[in-house]
DSSP file (Angstrom, degrees, kcal/mol; ACC not computed):
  #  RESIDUE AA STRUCTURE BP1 BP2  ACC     N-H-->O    O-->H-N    N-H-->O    O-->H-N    TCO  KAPPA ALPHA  PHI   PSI    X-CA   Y-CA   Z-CA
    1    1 A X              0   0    0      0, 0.0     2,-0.3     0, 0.0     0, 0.0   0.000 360.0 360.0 360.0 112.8    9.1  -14.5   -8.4
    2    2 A X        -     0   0    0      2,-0.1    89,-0.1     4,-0.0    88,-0.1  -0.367 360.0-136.6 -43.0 115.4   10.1  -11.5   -6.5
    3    3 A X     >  -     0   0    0     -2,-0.3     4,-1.8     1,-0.1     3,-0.3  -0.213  30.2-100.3 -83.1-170.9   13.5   -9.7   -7.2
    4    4 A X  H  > S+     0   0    0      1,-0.3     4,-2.1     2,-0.2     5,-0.2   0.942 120.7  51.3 -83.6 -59.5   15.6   -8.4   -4.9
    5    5 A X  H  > S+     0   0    0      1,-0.2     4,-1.3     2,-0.2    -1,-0.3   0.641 115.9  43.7 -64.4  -7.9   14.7   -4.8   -5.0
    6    6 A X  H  >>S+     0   0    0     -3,-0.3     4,-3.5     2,-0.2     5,-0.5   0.926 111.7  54.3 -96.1 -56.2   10.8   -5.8   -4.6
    7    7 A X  H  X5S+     0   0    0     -4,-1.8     4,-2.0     1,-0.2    -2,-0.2   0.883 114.0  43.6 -12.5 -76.8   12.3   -8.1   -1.9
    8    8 A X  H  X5S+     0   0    0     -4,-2.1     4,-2.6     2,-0.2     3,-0.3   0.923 111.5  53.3 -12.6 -74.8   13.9   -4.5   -0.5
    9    9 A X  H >X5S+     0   0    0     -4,-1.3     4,-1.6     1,-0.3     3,-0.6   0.945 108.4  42.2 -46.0 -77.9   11.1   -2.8   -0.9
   10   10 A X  H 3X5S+     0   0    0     -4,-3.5     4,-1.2     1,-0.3    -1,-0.3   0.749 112.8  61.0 -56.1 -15.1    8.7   -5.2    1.2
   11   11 A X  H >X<S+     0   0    0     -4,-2.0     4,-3.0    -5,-0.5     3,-0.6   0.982 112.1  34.8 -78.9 -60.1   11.6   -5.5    3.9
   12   12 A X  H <X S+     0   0    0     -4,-2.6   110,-1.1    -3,-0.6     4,-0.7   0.729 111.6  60.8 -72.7 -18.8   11.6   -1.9    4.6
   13   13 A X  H 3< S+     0   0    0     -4,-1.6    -1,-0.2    -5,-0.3    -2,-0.2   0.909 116.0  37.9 -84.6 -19.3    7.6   -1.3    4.1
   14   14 A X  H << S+     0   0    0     -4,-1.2    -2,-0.2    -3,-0.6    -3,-0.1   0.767 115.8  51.4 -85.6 -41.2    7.1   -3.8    6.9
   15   15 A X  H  < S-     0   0    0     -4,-3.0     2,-1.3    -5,-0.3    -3,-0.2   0.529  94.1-127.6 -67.9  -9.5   10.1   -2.8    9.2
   16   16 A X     <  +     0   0    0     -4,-0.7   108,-0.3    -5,-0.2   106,-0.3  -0.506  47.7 163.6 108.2 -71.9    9.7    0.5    9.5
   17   17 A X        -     0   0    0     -2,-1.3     2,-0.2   104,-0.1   105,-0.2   0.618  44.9-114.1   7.1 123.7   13.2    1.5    8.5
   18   18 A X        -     0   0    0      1,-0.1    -1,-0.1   103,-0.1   102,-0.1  -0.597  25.6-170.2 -24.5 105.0   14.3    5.1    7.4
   19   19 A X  S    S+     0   0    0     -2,-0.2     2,-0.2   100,-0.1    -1,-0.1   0.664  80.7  29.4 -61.9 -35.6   15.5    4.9    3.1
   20   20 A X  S    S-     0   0    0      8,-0.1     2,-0.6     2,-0.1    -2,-0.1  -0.681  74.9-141.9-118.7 172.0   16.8    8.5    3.5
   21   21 A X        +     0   0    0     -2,-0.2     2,-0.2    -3,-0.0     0, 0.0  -0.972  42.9 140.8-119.5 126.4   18.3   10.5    6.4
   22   22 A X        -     0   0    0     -2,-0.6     2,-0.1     6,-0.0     6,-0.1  -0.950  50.3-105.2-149.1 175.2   17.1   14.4    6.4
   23   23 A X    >   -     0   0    0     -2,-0.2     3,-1.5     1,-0.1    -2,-0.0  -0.479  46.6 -98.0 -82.1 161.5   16.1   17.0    8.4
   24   24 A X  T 3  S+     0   0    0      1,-0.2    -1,-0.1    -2,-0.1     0, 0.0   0.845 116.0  60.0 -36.7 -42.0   12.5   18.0    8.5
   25   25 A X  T 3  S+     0   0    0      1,-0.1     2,-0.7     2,-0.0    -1,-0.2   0.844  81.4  94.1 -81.1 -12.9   13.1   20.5    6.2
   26   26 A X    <   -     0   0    0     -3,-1.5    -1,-0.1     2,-0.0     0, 0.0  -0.717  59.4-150.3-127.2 156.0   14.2   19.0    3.7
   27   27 A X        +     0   0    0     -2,-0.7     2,-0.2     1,-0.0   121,-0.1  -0.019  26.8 171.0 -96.2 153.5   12.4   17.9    0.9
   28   28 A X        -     0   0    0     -6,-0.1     2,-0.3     2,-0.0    -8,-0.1  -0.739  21.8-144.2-165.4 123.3   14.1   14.7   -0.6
   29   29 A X        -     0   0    0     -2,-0.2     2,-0.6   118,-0.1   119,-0.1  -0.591  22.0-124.7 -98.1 127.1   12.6   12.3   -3.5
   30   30 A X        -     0   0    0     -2,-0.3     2,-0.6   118,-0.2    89,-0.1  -0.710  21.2-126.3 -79.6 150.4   13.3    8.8   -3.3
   31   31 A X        +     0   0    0     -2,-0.6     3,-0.3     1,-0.1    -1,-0.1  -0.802  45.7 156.0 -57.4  62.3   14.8    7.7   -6.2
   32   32 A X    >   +     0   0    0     -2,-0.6     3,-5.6     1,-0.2    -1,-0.1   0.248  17.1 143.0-100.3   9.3   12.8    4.8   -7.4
   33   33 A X  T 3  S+     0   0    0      1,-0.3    -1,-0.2    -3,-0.0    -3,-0.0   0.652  81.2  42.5  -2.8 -69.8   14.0    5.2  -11.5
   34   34 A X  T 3  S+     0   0    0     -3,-0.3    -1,-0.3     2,-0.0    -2,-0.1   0.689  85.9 104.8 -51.7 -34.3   13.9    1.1  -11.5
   35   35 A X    <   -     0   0    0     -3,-5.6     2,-0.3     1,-0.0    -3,-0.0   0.049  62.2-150.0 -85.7 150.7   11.0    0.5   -9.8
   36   36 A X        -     0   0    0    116,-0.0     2,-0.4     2,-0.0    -1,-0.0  -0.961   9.5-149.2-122.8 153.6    7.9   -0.6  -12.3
   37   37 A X        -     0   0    0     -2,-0.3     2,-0.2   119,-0.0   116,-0.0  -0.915   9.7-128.2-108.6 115.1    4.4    0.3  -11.3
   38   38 A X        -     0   0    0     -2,-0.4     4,-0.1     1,-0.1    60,-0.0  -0.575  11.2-167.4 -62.6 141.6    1.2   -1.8  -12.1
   39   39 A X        +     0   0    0     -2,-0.2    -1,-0.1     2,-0.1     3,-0.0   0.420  48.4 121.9-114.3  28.0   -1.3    0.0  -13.6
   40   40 A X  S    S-     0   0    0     57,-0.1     2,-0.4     1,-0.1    -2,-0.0  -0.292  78.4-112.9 -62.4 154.1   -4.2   -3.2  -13.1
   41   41 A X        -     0   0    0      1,-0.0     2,-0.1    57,-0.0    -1,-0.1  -0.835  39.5-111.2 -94.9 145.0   -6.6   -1.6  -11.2
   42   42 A X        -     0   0    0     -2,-0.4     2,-0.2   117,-0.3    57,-0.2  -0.335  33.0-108.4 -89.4 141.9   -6.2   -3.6   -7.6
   43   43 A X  B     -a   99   0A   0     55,-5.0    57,-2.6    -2,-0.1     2,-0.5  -0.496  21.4-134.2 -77.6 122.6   -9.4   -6.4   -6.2
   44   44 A X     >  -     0   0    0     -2,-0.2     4,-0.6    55,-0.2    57,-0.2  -0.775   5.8-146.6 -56.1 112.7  -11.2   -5.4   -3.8
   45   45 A X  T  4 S+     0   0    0     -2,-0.5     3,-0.3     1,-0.2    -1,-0.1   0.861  94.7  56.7 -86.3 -24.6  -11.4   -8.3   -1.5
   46   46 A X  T  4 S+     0   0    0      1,-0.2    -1,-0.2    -3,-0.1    25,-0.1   0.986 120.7  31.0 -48.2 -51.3  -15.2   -7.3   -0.1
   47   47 A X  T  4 S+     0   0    0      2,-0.0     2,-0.7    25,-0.0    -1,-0.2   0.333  90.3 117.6-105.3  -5.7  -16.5   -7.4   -3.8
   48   48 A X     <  -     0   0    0     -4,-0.6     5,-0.2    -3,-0.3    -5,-0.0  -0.751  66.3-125.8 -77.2 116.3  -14.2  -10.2   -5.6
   49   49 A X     >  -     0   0    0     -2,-0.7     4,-1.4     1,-0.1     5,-0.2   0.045  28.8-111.0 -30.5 148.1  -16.1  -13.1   -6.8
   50   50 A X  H  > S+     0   0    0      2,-0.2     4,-2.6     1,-0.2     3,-0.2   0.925 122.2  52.9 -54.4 -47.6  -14.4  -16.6   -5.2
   51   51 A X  H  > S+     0   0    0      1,-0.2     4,-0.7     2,-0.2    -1,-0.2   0.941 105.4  46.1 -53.0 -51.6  -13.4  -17.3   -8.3
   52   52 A X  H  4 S+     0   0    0      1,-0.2     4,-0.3     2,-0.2    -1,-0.2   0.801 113.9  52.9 -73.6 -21.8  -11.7  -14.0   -9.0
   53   53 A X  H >< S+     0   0    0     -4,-1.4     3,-1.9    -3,-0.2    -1,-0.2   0.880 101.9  57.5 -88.1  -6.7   -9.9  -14.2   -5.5
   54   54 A X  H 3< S+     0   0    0     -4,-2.6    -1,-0.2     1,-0.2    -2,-0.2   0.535  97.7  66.3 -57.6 -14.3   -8.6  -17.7   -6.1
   55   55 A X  T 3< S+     0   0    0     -4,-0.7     2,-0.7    -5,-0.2    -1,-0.2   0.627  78.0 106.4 -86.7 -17.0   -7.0  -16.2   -9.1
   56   56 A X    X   -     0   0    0     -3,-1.9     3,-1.8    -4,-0.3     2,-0.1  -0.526  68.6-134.0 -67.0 122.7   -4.6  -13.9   -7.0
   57   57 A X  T 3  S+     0   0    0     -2,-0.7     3,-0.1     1,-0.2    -2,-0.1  -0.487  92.6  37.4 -59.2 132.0   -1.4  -14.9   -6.9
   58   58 A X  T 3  S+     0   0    0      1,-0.2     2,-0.6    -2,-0.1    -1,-0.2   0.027  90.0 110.9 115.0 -28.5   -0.1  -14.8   -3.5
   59   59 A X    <   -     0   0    0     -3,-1.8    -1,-0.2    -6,-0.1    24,-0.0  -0.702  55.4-145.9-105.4 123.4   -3.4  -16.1   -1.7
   60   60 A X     >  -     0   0    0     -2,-0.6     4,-0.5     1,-0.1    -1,-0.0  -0.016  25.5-117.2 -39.6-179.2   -3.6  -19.7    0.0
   61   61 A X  H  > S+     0   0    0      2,-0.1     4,-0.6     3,-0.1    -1,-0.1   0.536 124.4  57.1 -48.0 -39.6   -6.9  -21.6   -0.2
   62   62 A X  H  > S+     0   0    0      2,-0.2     4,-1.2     1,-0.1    -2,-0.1   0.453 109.6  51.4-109.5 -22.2   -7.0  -21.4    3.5
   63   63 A X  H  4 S+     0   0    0      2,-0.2     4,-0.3     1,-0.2    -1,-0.1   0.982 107.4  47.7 -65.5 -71.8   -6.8  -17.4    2.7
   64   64 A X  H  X S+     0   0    0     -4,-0.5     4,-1.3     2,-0.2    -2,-0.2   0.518 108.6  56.6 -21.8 -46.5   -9.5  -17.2    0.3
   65   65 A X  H >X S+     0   0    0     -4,-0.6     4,-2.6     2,-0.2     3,-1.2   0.987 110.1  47.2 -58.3 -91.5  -11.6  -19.3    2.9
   66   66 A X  H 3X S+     0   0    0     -4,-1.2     4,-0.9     1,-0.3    -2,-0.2   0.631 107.9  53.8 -38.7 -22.2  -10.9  -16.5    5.5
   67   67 A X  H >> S+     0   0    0     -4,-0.3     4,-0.8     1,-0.2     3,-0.7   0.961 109.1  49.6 -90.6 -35.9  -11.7  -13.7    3.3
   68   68 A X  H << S+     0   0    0     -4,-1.3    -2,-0.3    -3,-1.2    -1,-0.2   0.685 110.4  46.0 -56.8 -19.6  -15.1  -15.1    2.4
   69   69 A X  H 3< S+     0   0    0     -4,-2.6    -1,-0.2    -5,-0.2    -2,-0.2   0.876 116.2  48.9-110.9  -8.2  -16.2  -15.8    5.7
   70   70 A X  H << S+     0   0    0     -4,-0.9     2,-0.2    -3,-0.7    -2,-0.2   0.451  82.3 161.5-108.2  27.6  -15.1  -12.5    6.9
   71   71 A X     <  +     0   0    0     -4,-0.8   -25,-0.0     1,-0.1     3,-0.0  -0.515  37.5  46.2 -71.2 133.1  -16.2  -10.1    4.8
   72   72 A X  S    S-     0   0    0     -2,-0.2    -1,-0.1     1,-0.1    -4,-0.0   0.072  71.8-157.1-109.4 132.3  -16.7   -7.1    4.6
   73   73 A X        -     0   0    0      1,-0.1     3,-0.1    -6,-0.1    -2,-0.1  -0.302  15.8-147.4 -56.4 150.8  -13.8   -5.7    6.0
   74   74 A X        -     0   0    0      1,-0.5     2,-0.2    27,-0.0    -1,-0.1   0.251  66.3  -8.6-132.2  46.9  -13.6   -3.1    7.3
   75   75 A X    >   -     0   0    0      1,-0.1     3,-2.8    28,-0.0    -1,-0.5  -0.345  61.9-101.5 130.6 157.9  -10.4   -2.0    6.6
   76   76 A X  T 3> S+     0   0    0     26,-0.3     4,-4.5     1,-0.3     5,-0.2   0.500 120.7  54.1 -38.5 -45.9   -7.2   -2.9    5.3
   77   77 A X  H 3> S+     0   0    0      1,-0.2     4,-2.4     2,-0.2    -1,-0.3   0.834 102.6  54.1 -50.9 -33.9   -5.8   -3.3    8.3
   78   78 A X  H <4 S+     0   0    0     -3,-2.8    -1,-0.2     2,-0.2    -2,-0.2   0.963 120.6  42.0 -66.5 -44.5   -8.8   -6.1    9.7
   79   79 A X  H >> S+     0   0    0     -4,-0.4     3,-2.1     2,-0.1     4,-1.4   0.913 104.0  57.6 -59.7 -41.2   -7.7   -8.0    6.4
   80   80 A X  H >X S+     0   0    0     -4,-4.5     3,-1.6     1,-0.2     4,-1.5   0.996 104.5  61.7 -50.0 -52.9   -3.7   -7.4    6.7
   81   81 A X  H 3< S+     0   0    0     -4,-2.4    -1,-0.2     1,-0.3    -2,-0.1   0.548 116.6  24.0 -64.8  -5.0   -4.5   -9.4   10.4
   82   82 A X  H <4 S+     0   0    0     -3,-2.1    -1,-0.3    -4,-0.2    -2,-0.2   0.254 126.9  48.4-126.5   2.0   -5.9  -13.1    8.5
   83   83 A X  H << S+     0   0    0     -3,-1.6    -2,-0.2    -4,-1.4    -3,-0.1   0.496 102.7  63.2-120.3   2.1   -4.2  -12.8    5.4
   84   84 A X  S >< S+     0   0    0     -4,-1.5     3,-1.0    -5,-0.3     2,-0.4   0.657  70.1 123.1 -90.6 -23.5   -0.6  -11.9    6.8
   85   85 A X  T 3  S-     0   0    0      1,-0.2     3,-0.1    -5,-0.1    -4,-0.0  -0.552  77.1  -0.4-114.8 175.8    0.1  -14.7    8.5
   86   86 A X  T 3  S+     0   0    0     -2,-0.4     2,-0.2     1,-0.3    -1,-0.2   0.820 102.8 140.7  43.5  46.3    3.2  -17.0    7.9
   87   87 A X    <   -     0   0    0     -3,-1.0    -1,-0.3     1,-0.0     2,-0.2  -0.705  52.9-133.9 -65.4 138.2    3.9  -14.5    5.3
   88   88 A X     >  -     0   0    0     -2,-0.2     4,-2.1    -3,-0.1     5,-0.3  -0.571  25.0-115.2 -83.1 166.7    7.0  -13.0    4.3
   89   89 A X  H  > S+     0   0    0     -2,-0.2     4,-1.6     2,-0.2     5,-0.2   0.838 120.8  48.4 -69.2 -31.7    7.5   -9.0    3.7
   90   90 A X  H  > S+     0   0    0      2,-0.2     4,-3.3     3,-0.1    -1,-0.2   0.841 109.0  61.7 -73.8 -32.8    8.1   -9.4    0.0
   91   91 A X  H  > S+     0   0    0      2,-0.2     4,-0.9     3,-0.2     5,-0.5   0.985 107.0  40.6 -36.0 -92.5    4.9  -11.7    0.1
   92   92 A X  H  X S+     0   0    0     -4,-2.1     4,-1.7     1,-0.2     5,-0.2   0.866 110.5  56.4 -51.3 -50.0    2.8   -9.1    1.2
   93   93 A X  H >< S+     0   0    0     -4,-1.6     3,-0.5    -5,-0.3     4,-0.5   0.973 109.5  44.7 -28.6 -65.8    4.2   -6.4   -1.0
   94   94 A X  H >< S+     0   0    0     -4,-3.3     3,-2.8     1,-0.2    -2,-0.2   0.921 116.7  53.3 -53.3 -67.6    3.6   -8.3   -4.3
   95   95 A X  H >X S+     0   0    0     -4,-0.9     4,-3.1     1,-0.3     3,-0.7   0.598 105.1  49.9 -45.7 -20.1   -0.2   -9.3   -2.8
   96   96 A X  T << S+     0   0    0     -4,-1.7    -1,-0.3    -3,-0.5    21,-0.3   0.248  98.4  68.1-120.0  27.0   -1.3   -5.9   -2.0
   97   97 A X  T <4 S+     0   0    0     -3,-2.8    -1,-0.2    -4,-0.5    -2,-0.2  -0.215 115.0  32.8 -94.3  43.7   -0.3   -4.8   -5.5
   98   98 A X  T <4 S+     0   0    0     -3,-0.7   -55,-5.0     1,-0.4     2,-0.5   0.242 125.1  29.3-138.2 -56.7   -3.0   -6.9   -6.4
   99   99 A X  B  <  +a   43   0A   0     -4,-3.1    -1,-0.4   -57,-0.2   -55,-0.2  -0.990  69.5 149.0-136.6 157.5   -5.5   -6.9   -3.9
  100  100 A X        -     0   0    0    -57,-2.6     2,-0.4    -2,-0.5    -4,-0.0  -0.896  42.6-134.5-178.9 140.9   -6.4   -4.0   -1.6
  101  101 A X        -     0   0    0     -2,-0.2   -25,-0.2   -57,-0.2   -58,-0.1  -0.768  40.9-124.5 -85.0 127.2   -8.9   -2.2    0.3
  102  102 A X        -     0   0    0     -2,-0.4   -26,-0.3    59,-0.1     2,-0.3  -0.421  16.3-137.7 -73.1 162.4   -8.5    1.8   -0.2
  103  103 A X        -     0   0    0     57,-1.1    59,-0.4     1,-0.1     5,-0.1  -0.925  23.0-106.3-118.2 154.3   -8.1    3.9    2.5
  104  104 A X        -     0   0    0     -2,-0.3    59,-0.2    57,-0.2    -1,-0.1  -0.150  19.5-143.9 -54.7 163.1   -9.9    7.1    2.8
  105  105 A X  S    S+     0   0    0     57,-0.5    58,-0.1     2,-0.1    -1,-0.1   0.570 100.6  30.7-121.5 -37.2   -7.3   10.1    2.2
  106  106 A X  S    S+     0   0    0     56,-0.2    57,-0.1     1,-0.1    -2,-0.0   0.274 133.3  27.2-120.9  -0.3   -9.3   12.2    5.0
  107  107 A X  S    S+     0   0    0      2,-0.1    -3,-0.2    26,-0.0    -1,-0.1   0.109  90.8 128.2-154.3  24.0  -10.7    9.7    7.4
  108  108 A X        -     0   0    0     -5,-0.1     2,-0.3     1,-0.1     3,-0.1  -0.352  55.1-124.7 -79.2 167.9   -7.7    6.3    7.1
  109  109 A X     >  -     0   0    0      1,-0.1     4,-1.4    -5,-0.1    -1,-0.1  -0.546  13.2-112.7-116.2 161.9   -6.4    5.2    9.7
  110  110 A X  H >> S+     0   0    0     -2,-0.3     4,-2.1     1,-0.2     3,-1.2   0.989 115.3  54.6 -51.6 -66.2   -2.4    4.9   10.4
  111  111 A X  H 3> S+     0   0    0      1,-0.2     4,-0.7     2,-0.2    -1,-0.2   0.790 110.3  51.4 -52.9 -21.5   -2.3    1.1   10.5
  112  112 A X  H 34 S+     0   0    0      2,-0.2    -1,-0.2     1,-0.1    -2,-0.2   0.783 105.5  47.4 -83.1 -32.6   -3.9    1.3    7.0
  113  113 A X  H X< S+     0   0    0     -4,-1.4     3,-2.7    -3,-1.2    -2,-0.2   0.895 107.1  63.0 -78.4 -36.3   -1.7    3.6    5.2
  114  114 A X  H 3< S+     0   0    0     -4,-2.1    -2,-0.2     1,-0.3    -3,-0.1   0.840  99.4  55.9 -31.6 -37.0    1.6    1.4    6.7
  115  115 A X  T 3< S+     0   0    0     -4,-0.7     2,-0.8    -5,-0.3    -1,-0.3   0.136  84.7  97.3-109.2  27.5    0.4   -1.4    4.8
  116  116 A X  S <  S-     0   0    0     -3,-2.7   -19,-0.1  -103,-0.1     9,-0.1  -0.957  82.7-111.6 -99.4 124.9    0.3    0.6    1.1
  117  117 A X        +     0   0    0     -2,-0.8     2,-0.3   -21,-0.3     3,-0.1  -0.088  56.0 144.1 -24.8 147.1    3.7   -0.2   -0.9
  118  118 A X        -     0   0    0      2,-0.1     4,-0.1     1,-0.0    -1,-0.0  -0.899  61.3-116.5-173.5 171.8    5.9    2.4   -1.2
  119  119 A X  S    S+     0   0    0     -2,-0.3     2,-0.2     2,-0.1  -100,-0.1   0.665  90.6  87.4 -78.3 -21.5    9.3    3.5   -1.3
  120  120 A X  S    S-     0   0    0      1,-0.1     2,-0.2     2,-0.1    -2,-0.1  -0.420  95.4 -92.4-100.0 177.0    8.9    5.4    1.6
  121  121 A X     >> -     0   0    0     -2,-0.2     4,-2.3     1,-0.1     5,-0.6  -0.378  41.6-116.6 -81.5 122.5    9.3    4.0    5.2
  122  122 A X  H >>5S+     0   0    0   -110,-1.1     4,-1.8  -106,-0.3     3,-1.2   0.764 114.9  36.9 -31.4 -74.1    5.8    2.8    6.6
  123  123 A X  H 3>5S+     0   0    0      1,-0.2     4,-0.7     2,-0.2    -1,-0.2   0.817 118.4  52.7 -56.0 -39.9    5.5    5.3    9.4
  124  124 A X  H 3>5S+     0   0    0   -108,-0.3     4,-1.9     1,-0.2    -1,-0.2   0.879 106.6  50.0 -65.0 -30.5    7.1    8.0    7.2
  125  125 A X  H <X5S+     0   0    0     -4,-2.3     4,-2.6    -3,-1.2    -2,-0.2   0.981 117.2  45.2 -64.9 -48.1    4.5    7.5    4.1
  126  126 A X  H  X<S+     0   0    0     -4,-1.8     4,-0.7    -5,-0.6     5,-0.3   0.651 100.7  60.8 -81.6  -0.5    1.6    7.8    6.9
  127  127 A X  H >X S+     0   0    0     -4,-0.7     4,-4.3    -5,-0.4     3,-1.7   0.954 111.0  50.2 -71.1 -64.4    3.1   10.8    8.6
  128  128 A X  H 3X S+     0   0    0     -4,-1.9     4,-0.7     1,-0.3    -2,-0.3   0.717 109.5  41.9 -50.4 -38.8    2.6   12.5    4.8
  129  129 A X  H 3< S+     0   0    0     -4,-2.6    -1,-0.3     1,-0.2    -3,-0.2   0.726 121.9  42.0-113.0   6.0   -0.7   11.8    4.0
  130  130 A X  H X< S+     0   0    0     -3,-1.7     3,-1.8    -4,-0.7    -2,-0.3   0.702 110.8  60.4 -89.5 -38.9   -2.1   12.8    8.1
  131  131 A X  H 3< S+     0   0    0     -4,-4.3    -2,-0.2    -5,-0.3    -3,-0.1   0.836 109.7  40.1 -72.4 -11.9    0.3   15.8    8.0
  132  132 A X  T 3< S+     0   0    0     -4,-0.7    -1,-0.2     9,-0.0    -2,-0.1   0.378  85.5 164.7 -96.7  12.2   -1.8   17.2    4.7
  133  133 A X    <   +     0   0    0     -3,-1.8     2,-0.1    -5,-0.1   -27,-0.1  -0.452  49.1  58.4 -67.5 144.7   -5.3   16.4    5.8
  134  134 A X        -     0   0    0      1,-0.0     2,-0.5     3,-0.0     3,-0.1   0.401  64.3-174.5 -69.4 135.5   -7.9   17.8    4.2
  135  135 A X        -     0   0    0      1,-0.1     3,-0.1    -2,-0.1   -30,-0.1  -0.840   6.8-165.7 -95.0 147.6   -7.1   16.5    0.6
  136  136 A X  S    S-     0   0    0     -2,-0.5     2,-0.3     1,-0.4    -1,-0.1   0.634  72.3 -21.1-108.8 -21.3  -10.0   18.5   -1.3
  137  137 A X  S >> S-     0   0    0     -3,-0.1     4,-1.9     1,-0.0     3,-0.6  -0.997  78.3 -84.2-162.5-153.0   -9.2   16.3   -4.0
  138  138 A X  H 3> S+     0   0    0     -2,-0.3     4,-2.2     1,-0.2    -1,-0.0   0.815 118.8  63.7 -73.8 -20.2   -6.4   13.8   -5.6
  139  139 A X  H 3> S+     0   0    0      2,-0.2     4,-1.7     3,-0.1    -1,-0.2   0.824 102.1  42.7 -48.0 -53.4   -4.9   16.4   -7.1
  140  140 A X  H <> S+     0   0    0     -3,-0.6     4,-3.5     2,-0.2     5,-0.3   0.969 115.9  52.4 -60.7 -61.4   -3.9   18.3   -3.9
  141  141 A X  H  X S+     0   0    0     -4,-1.9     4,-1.9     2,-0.2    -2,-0.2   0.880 109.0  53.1 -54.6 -37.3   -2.8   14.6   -2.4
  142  142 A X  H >X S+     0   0    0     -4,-2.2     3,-2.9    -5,-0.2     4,-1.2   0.890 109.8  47.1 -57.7 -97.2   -0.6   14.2   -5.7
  143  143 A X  H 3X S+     0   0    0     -4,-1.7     4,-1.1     1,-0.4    -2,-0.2   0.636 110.9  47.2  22.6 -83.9    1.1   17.4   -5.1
  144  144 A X  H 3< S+     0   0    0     -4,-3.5    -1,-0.4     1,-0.2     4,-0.2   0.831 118.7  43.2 -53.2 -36.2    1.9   17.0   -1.6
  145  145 A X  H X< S+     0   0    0     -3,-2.9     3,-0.8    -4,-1.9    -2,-0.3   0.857 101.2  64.4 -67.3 -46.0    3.3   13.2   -2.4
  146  146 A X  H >< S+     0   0    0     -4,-1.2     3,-0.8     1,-0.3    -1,-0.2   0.804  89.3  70.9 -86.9 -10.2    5.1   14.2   -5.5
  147  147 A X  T 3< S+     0   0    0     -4,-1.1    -1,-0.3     1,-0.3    -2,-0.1   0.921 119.0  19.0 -17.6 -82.7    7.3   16.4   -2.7
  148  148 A X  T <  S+     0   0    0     -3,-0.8    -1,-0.3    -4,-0.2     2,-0.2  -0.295 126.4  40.0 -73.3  12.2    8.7   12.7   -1.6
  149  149 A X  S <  S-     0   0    0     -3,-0.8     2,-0.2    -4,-0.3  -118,-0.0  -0.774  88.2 -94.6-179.1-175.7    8.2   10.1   -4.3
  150  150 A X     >  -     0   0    0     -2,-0.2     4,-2.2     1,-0.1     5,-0.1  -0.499  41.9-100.7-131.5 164.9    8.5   10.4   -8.1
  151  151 A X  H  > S+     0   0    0      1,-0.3     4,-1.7    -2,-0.2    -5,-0.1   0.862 125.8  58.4 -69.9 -16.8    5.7   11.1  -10.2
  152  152 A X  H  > S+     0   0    0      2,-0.2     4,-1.4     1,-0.1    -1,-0.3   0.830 106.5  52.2 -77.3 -25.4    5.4    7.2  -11.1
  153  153 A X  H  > S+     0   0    0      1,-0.2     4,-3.7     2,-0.2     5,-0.4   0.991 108.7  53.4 -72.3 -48.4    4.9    6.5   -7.0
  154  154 A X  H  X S+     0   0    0     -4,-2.2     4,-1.4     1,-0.3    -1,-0.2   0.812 105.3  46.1 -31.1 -65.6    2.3    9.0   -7.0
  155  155 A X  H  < S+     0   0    0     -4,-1.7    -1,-0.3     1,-0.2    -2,-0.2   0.796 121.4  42.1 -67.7 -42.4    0.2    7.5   -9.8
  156  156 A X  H >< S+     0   0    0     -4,-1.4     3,-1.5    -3,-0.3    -2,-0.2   0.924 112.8  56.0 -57.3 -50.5    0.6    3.9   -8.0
  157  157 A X  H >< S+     0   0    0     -4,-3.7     3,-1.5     1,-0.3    -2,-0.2   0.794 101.3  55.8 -49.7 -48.8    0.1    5.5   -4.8
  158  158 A X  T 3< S+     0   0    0     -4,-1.4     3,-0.4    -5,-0.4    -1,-0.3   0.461  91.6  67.6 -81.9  -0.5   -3.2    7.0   -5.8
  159  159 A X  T <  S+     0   0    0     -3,-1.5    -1,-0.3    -5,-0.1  -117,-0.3  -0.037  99.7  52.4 -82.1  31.4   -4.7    4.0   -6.7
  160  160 A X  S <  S+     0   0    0     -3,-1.5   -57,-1.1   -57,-0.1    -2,-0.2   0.214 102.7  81.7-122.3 -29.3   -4.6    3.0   -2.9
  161  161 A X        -     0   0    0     -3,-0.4     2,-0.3   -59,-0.2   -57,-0.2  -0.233  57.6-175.7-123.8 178.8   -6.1    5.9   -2.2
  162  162 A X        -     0   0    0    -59,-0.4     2,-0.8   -60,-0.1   -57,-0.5  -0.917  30.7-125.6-145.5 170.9  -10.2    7.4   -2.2
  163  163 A X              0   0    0     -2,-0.3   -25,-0.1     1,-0.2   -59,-0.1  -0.856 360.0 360.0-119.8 118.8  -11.2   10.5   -1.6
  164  164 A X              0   0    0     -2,-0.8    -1,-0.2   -61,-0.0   -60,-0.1   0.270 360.0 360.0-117.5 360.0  -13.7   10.4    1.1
């Protein structure tokens, strides 16, 4: 069952919506203190056994069906578009801290970083990780995130993430 704040969360990663107001310049860390982080490492839907995606919580039958017969994706976004609907926003949040296709750090697409969890605002999380490209490695991308997110979003974040 989803709490409010995950509830929150998924409301704002799907709407768009602003969590802070600042000017460009300045740097401002959401405050996510409460927020808990998995550290499961997250299924890959290309490479997940039937069995193993029938075990996700969050995924019909009718899902499961769809991911098998259109695999391999070829990114998040081509999945987000059969597995998304008559979904809710907290829905998909809890499901794609479970299963998820990474996106490249140097070659992702927009629509692909919108659809990683975060604290931050879809369009604002994907502004950050196109306004630092080239990451030369995870390190760099960590660094530039931890600007805007707490060192625990980072570490979630970067499982999300590859460096291509």
């Amino acid at each position: 069952m989803a709490t409010i704040k995950q509830f929150l969360i998924g409301v704002v990663m799907i709407s768009g919506l602003t969590l802070s107001a600042c000017s460009e310049s300045e740097t401002v860390v959401v405050d996510d203190s409460e927020q808990t982080y998995s550290s499961a490492p997250l299924i890959n839907p290309n490479e997940a056994s039937p069995a193993q995606l029938a075990s996700v919580e969050g995924l019909r039958d009718t899902d499961v069906a769809a991911i098998l017969a259109g695999r391999p994706f070829s990114s998040m976004s081509s999945l987000h578009a059969i597995i998304s609907v008559g979904k809710e926003a907290s829905e998909l949040t809890d499901l794609y801290g479970r299963l998820f296709i990474k996106v490249g750090l140097n070659t992702g697409a927009e629509e692909d970083y919108k659809l990683i969890p975060s604290t931050l605002s879809p369009r604002h999380l994907a502004h950050e990780f196109d306004e630092y490209r080239p990451y030369s490695s995870l390190d760099d991308f960590a660094r530039e995130m931890k600007k805007y997110v707490s060192d625990a979003e980072v570490e979630n974040l970067k499982r999300y993430v590859t460096l291509d």
